[in-house]
VOBA-1610 file (N, C-alpha, C; in pm, whole numbers, padded with zeros to 5 digits, always signed):
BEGIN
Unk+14087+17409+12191Unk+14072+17265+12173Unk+14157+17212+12058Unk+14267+17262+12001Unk+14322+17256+11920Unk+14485+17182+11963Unk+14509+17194+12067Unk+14625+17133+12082Unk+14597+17018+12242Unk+14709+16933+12219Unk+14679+16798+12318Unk+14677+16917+12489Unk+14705+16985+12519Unk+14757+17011+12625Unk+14636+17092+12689Unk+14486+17115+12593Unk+14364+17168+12651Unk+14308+17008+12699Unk+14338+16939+12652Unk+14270+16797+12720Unk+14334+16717+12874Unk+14394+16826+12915Unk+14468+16738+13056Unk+14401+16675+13111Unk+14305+16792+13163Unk+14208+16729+13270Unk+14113+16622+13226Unk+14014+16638+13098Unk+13977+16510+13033Unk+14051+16349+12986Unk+14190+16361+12975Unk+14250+16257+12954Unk+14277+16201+13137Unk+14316+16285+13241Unk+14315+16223+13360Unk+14194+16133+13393Unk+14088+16165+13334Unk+14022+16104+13374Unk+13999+15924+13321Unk+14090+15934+13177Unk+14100+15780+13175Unk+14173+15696+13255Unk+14281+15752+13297Unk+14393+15691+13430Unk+14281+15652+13540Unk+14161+15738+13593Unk+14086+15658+13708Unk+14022+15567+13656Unk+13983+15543+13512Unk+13883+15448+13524Unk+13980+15320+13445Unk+14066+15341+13385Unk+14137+15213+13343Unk+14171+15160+13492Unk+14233+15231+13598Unk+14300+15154+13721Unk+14176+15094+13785Unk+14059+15137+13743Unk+13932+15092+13804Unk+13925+14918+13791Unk+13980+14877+13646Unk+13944+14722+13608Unk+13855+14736+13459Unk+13838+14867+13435Unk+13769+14877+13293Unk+13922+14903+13168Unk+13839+14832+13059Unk+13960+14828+12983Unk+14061+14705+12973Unk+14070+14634+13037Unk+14143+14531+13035Unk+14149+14433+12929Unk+14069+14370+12870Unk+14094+14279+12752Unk+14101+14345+12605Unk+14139+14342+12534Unk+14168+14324+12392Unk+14051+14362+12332Unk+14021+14451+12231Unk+13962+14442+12165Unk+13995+14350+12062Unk+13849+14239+11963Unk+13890+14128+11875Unk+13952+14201+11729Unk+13914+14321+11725Unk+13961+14397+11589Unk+14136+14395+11617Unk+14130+14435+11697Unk+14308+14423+11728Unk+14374+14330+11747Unk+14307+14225+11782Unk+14379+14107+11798Unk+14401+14029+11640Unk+14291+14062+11567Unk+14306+14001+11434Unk+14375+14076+11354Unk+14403+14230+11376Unk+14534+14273+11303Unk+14675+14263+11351Unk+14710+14224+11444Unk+14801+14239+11519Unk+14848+14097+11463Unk+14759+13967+11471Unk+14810+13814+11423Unk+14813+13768+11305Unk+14732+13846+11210Unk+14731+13823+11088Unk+14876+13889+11024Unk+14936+13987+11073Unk+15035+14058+11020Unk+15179+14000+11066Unk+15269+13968+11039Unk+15366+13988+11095Unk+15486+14110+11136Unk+15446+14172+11224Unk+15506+14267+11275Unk+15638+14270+11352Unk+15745+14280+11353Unk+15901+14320+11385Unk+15878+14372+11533Unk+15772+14525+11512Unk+15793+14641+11572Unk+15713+14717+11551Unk+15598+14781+11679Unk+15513+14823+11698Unk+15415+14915+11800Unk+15376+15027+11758Unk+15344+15150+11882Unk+15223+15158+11929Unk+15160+15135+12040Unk+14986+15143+12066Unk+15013+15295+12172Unk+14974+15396+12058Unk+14918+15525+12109Unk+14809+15560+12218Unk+14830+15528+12339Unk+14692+15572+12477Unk+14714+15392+12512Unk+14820+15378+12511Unk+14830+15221+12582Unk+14787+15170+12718Unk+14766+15290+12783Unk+14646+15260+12939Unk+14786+15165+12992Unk+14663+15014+13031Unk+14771+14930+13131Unk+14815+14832+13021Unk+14820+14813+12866Unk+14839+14744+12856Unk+14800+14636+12789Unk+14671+14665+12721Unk+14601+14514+12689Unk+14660+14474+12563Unk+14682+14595+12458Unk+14699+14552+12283Unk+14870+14542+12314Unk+14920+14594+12442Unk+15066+14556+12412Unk+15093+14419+12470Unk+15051+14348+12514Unk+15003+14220+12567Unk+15000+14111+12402Unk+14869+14182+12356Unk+14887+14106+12236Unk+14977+14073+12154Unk+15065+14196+12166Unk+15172+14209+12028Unk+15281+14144+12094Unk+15313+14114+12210Unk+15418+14043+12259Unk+15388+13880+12275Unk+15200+13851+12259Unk+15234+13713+12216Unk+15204+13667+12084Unk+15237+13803+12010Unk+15240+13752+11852Unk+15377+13741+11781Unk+15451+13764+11895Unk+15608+13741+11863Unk+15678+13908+11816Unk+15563+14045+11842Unk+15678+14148+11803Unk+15757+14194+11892Unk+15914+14185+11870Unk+16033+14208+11931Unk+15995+14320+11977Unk+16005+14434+11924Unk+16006+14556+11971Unk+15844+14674+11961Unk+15850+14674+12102Unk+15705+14729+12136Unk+15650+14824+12213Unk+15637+14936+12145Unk+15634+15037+12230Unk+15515+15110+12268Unk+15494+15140+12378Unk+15330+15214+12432Unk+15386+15318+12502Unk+15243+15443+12491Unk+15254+15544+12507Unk+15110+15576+12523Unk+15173+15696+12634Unk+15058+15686+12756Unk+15071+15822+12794Unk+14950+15927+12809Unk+14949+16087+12906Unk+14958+16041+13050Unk+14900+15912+13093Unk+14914+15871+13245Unk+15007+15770+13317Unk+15113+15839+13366Unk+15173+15764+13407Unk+15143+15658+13554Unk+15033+15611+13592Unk+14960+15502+13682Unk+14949+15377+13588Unk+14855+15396+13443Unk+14820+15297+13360Unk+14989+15195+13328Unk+15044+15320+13302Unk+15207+15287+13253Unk+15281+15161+13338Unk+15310+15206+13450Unk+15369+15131+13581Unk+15265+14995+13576Unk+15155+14981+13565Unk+15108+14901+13521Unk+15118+14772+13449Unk+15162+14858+13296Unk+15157+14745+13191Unk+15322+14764+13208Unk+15437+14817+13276Unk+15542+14761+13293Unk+15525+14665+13438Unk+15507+14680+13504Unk+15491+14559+13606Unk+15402+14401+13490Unk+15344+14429+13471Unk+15244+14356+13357Unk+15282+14256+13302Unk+15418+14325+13173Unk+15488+14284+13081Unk+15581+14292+13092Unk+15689+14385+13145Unk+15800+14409+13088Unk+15953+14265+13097Unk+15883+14205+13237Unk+15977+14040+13221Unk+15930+13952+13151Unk+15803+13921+13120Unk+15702+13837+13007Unk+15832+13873+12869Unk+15781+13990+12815Unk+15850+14031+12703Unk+16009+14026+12655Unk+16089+14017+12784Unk+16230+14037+12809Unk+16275+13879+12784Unk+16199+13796+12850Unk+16227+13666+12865Unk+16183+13607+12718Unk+16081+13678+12631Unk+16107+13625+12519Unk+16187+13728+12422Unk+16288+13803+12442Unk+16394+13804+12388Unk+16351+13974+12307Unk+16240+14052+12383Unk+16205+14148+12329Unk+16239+14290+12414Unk+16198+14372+12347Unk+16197+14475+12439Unk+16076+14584+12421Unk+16064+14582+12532Unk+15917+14696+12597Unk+15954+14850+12624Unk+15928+14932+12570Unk+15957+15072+12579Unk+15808+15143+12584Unk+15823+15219+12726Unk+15719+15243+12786Unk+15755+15404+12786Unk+15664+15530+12765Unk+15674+15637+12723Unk+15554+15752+12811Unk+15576+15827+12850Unk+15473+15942+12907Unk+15496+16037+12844Unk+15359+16069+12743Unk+15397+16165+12639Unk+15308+16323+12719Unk+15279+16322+12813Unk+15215+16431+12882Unk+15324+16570+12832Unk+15282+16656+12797Unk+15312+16797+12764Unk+15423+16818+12661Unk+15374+16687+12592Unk+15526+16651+12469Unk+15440+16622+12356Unk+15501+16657+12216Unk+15404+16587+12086Unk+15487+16408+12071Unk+15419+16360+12041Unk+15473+16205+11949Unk+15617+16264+11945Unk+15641+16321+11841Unk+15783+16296+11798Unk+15871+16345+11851Unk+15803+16435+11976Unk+15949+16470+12103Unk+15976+16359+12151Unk+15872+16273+12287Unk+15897+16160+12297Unk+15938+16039+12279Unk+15946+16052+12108Unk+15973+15909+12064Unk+16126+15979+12055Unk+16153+16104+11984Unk+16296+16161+11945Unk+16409+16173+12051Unk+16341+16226+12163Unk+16440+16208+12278Unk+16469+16098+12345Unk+16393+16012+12329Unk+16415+15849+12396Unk+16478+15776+12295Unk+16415+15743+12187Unk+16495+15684+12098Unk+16544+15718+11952Unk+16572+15821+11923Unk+16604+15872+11854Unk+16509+15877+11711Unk+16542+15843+11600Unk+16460+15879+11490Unk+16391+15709+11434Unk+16332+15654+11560Unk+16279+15560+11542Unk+16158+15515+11478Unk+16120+15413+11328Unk+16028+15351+11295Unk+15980+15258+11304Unk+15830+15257+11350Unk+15817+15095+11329Unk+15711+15056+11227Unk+15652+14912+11230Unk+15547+14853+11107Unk+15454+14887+11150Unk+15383+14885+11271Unk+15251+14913+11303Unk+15212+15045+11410Unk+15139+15093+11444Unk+15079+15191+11513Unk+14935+15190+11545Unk+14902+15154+11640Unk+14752+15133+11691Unk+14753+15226+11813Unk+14610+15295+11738Unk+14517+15392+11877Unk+14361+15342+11819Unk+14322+15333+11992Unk+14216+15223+12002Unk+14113+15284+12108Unk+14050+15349+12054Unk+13931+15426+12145Unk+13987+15563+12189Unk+14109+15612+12139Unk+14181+15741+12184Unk+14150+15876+12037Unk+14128+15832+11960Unk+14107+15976+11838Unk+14003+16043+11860Unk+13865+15957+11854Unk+13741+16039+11885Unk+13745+16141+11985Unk+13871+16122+12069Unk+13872+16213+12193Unk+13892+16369+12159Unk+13949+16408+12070Unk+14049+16477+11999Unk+13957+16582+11892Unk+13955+16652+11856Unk+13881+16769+11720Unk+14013+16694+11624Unk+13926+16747+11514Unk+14002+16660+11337Unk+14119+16724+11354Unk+14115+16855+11343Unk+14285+16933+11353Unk+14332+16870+11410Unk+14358+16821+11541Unk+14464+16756+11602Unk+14440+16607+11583Unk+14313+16529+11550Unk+14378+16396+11442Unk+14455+16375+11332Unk+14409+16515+11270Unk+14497+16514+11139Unk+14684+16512+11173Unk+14694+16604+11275Unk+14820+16606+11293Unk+14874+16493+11398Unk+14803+16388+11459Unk+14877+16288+11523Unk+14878+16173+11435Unk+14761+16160+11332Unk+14805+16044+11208Unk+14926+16100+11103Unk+14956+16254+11094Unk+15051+16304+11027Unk+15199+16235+11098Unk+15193+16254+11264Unk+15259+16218+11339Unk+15336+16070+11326Unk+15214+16018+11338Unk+15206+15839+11306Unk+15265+15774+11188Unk+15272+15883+11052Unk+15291+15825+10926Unk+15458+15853+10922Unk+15491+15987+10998Unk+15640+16010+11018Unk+15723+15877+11109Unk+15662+15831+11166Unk+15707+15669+11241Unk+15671+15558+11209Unk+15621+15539+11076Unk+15604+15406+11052Unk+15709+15401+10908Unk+15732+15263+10933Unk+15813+15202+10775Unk+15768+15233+10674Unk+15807+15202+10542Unk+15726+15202+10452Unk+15634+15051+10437Unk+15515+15090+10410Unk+15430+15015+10412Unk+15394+14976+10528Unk+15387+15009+10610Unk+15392+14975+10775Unk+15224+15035+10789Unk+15141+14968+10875Unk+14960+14953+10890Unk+14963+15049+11037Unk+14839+15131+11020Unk+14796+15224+11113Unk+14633+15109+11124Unk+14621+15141+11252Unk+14490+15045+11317Unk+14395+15146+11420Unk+14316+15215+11378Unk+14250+15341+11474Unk+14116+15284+11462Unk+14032+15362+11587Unk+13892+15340+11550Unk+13820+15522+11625Unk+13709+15512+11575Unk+13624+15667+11580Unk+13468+15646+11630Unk+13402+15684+11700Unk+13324+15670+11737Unk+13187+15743+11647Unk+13083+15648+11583Unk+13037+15730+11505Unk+12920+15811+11546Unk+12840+15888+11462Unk+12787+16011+11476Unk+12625+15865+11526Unk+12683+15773+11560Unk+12499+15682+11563Unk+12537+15658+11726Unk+12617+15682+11795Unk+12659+15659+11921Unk+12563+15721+11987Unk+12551+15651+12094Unk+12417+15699+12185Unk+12485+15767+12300Unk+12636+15756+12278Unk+12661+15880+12401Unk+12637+16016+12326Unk+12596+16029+12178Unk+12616+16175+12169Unk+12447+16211+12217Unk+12362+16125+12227Unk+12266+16156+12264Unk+12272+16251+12411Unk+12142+16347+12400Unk+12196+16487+12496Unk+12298+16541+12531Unk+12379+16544+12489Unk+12549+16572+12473Unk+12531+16721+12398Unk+12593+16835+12447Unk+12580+17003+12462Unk+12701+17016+12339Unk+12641+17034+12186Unk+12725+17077+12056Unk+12817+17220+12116Unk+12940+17196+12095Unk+13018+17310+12106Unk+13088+17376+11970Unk+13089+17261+11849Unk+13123+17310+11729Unk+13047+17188+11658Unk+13085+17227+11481Unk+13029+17133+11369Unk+13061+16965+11481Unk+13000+16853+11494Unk+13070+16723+11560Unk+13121+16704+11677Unk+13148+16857+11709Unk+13251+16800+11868Unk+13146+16844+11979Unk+13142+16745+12059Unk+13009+16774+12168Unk+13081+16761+12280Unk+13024+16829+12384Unk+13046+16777+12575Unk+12949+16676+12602Unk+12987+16576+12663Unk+12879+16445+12717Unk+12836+16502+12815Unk+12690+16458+12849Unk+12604+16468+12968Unk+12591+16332+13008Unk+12603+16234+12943Unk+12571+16150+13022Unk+12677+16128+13163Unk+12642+16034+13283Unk+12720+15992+13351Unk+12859+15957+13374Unk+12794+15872+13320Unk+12959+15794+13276Unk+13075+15819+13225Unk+13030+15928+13158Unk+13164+15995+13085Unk+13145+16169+13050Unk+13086+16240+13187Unk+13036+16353+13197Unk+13116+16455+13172Unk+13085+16564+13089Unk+13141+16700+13072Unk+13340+16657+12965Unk+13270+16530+12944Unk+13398+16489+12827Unk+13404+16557+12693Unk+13497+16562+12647Unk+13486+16585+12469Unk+13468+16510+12393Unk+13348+16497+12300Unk+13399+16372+12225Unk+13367+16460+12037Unk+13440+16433+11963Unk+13426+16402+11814Unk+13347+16293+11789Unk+13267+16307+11676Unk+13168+16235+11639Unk+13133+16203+11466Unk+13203+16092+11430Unk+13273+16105+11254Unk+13146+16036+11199Unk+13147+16091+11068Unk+13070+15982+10964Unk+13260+15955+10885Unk+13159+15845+10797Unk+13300+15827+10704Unk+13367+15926+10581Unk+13268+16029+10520Unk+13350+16127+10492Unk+13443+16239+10581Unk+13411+16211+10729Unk+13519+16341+10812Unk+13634+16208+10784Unk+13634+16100+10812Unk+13735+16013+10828Unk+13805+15974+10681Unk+13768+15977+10605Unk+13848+16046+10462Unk+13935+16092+10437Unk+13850+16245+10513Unk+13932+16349+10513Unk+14038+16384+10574Unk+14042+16349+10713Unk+14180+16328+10807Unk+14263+16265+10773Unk+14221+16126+10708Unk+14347+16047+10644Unk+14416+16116+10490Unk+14309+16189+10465Unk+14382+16233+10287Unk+14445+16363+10391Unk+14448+16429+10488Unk+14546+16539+10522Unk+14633+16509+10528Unk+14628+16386+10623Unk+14783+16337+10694Unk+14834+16218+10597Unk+14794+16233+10474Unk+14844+16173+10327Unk+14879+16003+10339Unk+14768+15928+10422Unk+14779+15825+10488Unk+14656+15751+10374Unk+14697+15651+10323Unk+14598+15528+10195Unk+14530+15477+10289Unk+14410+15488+10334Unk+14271+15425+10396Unk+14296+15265+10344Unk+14296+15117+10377Unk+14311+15027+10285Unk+14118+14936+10354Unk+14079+15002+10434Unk+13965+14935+10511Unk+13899+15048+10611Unk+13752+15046+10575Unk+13673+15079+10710Unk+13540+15009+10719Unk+13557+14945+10851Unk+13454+14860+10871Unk+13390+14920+10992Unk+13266+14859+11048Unk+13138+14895+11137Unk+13153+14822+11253Unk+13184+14870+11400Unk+13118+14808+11520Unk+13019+14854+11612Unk+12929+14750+11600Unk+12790+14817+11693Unk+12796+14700+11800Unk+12774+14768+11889Unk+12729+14685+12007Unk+12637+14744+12101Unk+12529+14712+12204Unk+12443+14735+12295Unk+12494+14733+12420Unk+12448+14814+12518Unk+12438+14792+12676Unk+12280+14799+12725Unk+12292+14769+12845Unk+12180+14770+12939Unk+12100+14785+12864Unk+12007+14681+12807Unk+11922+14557+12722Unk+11857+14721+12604Unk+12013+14720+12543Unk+11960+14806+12417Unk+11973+14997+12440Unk+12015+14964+12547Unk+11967+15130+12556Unk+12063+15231+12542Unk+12210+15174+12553Unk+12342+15236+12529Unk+12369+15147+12316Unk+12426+15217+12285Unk+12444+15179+12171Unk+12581+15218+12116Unk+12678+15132+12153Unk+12853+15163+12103Unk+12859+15137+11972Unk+12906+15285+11848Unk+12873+15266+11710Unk+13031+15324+11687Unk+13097+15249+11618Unk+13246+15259+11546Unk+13251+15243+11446Unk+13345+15291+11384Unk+13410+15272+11222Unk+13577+15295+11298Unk+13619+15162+11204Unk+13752+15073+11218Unk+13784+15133+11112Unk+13918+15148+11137Unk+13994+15216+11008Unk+14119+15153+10998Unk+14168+15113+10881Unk+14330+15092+10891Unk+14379+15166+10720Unk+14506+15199+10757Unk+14537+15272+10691Unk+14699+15194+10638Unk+14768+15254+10552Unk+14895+15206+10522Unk+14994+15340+10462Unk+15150+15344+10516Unk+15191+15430+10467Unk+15228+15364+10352Unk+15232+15418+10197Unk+15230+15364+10094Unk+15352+15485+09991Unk+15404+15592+10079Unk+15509+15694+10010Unk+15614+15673+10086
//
């Protein structure tokens, strides 16, 4: 569980349910970092079909790139965007990082490219810390200086970890339905500390999202993180 390429089969499974119609709007955390900032140029890591690269093209950033293990979501948010974006004078670079790290993909397509921002948005929790540590390590090698990382983690109060089968310290298999025999990581805010002081990334904010389903009984618990490269 240590490298991206034991999660195939678990990451396929977001390609069926994003093409399903789930996933589609914006989260408001992203929308308020994405407009408050002025950004040039910018990467949303597990970009599905599309929604946060949507945003960043009507916040005016020129250059915008998403990256995706499924190439269905992809074809997607290029049918989506890619003339929207063109016609305002930008460009959309769309990426399938399946059996490649970050910086093959970004290195062989566009060479030793940086940008200001980097957002992954419901995609880390998926992952054990070792390999967060090394895709925010990843992330800090592609951003500017001073350039904002925007992630979020699912916390240890989440009611999917409820009956969920411990396989190590945090990392559980889901039982529930909905997202059965998945992996998930499960942070308080000292594991999330700690991943950012590996991958030598300045924490500048972590804030709390709770929300309910089916009148209370699902309970979606996050910690928002943004970070800044600051070396």
């Amino acid at each position: 569980m240590n490298s991206l390429k034991d999660y195939k089969n678990d990451l396929t499974y977001w390609e069926e349910l994003v093409l399903k119609g789930d996933l589609i709007y914006p989260n408001e955390h992203v929308v308020r970092f994405i407009f408050k900032n002025k950004f040039k140029s910018a990467l949303d890591f597990g970009c599905a079909t599309g929604r946060h690269l949507e945003c960043l093209n009507r916040a005016g950033v020129k250059k915008i790139i998403g990256v995706d293990i499924n190439q269905k979501p992809l074809d997607v948010a290029f049918a989506r965007l890619n003339e929207r974006v063109e016609m305002g004078g930008g460009k959309l670079i769309l990426l399938n990082n399946k059996d490649k790290s970050l910086k093959d993909i970004l290195y062989d397509t566009l060479g030793d490219t940086k940008v200001d921002a980097i957002i992954s948005w419901g995609v880390l929790h998926l992952f054990t810390p070792n390999i967060v540590v090394n895709l925010l390590s990843e992330f800090k090698n592609h951003l500017n200086k001073n350039g904002k990382i925007l992630v979020n983690f699912r916390s240890k109060n989440d009611s999917l970890k409820n009956g969920a089968i411990n396989l190590e310290p945090n990392v559980y298999k889901i039982t529930r339905k909905s997202h059965k025999d998945l992996l998930y990581t499960f942070y308080d805010i000292d594991m999330i500390k700690d991943v950012f002081y590996k991958a030598d990334l300045k924490i500048s904010s972590i804030d709390k999202e709770t929300f309910t389903q089916n009148n209370g009984d699902i309970q979606n618990d996050f910690y928002i993180t943004e970070a800044i490269h600051n070396s």
